[in-house]
C-alpha positions in Angstrom: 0.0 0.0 0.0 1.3 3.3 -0.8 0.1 6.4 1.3 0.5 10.2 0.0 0.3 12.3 2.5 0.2 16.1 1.3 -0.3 20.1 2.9 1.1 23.3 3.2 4.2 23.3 5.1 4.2 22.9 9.2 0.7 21.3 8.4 1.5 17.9 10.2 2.8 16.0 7.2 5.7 14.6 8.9 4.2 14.1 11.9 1.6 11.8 10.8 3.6 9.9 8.8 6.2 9.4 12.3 2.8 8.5 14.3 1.5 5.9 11.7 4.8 4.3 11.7 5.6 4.4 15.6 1.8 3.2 15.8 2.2 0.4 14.1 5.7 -0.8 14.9 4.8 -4.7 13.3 4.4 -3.0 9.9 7.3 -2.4 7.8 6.8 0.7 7.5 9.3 2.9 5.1 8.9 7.1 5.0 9.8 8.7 1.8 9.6 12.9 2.3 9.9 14.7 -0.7 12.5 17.4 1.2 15.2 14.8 0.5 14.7 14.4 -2.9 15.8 18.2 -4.2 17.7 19.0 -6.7 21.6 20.2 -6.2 21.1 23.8 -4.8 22.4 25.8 -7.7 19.9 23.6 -10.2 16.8 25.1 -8.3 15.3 28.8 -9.6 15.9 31.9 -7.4 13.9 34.4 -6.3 14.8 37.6 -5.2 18.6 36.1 -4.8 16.9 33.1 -2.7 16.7 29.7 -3.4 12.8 29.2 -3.9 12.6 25.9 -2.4 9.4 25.4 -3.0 8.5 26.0 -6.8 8.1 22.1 -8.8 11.2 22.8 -10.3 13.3 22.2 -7.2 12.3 18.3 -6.8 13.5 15.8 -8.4 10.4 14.1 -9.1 12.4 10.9 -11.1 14.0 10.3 -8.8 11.0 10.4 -5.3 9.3 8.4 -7.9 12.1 5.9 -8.0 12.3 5.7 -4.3 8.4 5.4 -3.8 8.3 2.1 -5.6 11.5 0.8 -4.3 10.2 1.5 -0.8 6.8 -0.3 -2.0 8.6 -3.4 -2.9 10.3 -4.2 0.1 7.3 -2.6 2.8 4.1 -3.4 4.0 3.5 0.4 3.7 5.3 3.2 2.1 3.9 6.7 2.9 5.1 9.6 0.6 4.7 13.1 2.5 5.7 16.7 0.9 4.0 19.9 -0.2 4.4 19.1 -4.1 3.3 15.3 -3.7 -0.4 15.8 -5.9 1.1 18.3 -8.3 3.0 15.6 -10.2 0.8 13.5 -11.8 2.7 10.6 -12.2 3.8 10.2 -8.5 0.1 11.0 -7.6 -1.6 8.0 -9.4 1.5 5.5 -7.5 -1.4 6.6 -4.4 -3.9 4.1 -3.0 -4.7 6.5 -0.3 -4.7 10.2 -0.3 -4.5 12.3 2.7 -4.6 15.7 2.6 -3.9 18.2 5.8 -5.2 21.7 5.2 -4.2 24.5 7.4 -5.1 28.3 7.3 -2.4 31.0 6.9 -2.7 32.4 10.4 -1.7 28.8 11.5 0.8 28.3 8.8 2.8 32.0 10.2 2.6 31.0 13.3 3.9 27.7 13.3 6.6 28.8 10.8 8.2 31.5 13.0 8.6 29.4 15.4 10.6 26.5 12.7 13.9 27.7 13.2 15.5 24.7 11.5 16.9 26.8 8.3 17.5 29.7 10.8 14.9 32.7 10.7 13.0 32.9 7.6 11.7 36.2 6.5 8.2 37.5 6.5 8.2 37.8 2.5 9.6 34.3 2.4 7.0 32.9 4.3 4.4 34.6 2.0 6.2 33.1 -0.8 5.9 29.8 0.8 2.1 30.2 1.1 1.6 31.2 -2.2 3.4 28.6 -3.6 1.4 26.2 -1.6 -1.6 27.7 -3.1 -0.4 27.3 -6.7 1.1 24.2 -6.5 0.0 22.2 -3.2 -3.6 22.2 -2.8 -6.1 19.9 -4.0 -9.7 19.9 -5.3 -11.2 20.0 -1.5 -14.7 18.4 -2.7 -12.4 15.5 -3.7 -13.6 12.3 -2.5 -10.6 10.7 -3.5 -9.0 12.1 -0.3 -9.1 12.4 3.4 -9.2 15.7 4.1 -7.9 16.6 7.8 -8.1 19.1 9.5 -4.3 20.8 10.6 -5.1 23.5 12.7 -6.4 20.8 15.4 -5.4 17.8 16.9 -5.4 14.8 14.4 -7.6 11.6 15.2 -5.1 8.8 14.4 -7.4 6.0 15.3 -10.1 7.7 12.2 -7.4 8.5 9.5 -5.8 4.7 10.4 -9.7 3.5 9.9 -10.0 5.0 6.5 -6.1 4.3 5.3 -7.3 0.5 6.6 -3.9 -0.3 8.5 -6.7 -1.8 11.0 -7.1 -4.4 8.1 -3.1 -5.0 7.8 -2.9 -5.4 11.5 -5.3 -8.8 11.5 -2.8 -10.4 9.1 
């Protein structure tokens, strides 16, 4: 089974993938995030003398691709989580369960001034970063090909393992 798991950034991507996995530790469970599948740095488009991370053009999308159906081969589950993960249509049909956490933009600027992993990021960065989210991240939300969560709250793993049916996996 292969699990996409897509949203703005800081929306809980991650963090659901680590709770599904840590949740079900008799899985073989493998974690592909998009973040590690970039292009080299000075391959990726600049914007305003920045690296714009977050624009299609910096992942390469061959090679998450590649790494998605390795991972499926070899796990019970493989989850692929990023914000570009439904843009590419390819990588989107590999999916046989969609998740999708949305967050709003108060929520978003909040938890990203507090991400201090890359070092403070300015406040036209982060609009950048929303915006690209909303041109290249977010799905149809009348969808029913997707469970759509909720980000701003807390996240009902018992429901979104119901619906992925893990449940199902854990009875074999």
């Amino acid at each position: 089974m292969i699990i996409g798991i897509g949203g703005a950034s800081r929306s809980g991507k991650t963090y659901l993938a680590q709770e599904l996995k840590a949740r079900n530790e008799h899985l073989s469970i493998a974690i592909i995030s998009q973040d590690d599948y970039v292009h080299p740095e000075n391959e990726i488009p600049k914007i305003n003398n920045k690296t714009d991370w977050e624009c299609p053009e910096s992942i390469n999308f061959k090679k998450f691709i590649s790494a998605v159906k390795q991972a499926n081969i070899v796990s019970d589950i493989t989850i692929a989580e990023g914000l570009l993960i439904y843009y590419h249509q390819e990588l989107s049909k590999l999916f046989d369960k969609k998740v999708f956490i949305d967050i709003d933009n108060s929520t978003f600027l909040k938890r990203k001034t507090t991400d201090l992993r890359w070092g403070k990021i300015e406040d036209w960065y982060k609009e950048h970063i929303w915006k690209s989210y909303l041109q290249y991240g977010t799905i149809n939300s009348t969808s029913k090909q997707f469970l759509l969560l909720n980000g701003n709250s807390v996240l009902d793993l018992n429901n979104i393992e119901h619906y992925l049916e893990i449940s199902l996996l854990n009875k074999n």
